[in-house]
N, C-alpha and C positions, 0 to 999 in steps of 0.2 A: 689501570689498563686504558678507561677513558681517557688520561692525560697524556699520555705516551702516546696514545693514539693522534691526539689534537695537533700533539705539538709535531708529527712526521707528513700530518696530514695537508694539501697546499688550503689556503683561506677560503678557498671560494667552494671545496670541495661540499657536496650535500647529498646526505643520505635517506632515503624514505623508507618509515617499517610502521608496517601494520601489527597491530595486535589486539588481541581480547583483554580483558582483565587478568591476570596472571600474578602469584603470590612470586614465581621464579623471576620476573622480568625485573632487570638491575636497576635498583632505584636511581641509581648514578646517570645511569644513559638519560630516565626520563627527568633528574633535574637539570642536566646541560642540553636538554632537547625545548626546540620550541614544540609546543604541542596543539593540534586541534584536532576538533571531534567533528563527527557527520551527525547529527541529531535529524530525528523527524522532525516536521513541526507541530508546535504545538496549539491545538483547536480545530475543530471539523473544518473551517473554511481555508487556514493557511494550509494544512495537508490537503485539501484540495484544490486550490489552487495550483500547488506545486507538482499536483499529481498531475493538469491539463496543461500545465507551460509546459510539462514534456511531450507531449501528444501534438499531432501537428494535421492539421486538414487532411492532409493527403492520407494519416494512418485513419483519419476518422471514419474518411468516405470509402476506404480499402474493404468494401465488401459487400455481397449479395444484397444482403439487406442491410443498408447503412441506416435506414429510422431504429430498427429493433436493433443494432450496434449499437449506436448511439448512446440511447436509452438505456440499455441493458451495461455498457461502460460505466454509463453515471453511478448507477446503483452496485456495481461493485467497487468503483472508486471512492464513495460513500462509507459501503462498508470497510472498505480498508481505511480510510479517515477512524471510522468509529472504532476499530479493533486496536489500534497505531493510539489513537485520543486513551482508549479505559486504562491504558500503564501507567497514565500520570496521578491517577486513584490509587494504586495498592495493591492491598490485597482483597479492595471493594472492587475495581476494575477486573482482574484477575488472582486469583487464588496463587496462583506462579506467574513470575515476570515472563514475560515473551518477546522476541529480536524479531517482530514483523516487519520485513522491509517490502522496499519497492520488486524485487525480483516474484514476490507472491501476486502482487498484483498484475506483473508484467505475462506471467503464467498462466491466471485468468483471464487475459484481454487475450490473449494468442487460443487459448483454448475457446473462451467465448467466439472470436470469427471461423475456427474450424470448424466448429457444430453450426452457427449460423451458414456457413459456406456449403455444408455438409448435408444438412437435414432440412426436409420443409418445414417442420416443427421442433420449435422451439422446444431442447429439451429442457425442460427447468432441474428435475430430478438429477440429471447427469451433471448441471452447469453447481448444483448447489454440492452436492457430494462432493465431487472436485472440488471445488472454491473449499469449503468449510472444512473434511476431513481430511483431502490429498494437502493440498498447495498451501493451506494455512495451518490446517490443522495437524501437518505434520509436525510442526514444532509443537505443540499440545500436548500436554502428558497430564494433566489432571483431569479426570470426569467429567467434572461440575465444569470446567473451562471445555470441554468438547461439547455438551449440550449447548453450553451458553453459543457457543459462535455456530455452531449449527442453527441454530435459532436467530441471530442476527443476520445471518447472510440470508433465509427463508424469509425474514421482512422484507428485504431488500430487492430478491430475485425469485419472482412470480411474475403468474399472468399480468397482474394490474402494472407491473412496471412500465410495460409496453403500450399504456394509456398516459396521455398528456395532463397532467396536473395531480396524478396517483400521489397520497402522501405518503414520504418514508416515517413521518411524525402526526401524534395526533393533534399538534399545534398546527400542521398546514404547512409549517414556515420552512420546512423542506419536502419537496416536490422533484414529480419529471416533469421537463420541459418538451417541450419541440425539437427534436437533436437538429443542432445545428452546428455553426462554425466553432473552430477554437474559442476566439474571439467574445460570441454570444454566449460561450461557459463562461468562458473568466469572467464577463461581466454580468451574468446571475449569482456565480458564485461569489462574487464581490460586493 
């Protein structure tokens, strides 16, 4: 079918299909297809980085209180670095593989400026639940992988987040900073 198809079809013609992994999808189409993949990246700093080249001043400062934005961005951009990073472990990192992408984090940050826009206080209770159970944790079906991230994003998103030098490590070597421009992320996180 492939070849009949090629040969009716004009040279320049081109086609684009998405798919999951699939035992049914024709191995024929995928050996006459060029092929590539969207991967995260891989290590806490390149998935962060990649996570603030999309973020731009203007979405940074978009809000009531843009220091506790700021701040509170980093530390879920963080945790989604860390949750995105444990898949390359196993079944050390997670007990079942998980498809974390950037739309979980983009859910977070939208929800994070509503409640900040919303409320005088900070709610952390509402901001973790969400993050961990709803937007991340829907993809979660093991126990032991819904504690764990429940527990990782609670490091992450607390009071001390909201404090200048608060460590998300007890080496130091990751901290909050002074929110500031695009620019001053990329190059802390760099």
């Amino acid at each position: 079918i492939v070849e009949q198809l090629t040969e009716q079809n004009h040279p320049d013609f081109r086609i684009w299909l998405t798919s999951m992994p699939s035992p049914a999808f024709p191995v024929s189409v995928l050996q006459t297809s060029v092929k590539m993949t969207m991967e995260p990246p891989t290590g806490i700093r390149s998935n962060l980085l990649r996570t603030y080249a999309n973020i731009d001043n203007r979405e940074l400062n978009d809000c009531i209180k843009p220091k506790e934005f700021k701040m509170l961005l980093f530390a879920f951009s963080f945790f989604h670095a860390i949750v995105q990073d444990r898949r390359k472990f196993g079944a050390i990192g997670w007990n079942i593989p998980y498809a974390f992408t950037a739309e979980e984090f983009d859910v977070c940050k939208i929800q994070l400026k509503t409640f900040l826009d919303t409320f005088d206080e900070i709610p952390y209770k509402v901001l973790n639940f969400l993050g961990s159970e709803v937007n991340y944790g829907g993809r979660v079906t093991d126990d032991k992988d819904i504690r764990l991230i429940v527990c990782i994003l609670q490091r992450f998103v607390q009071p001390g987040t909201v404090q200048v030098g608060f460590n998300f490590s007890e080496s130091g070597d990751y901290r909050t900073i002074e929110g500031g421009t695009q620019e001053e992320y990329l190059k802390y996180i760099d």
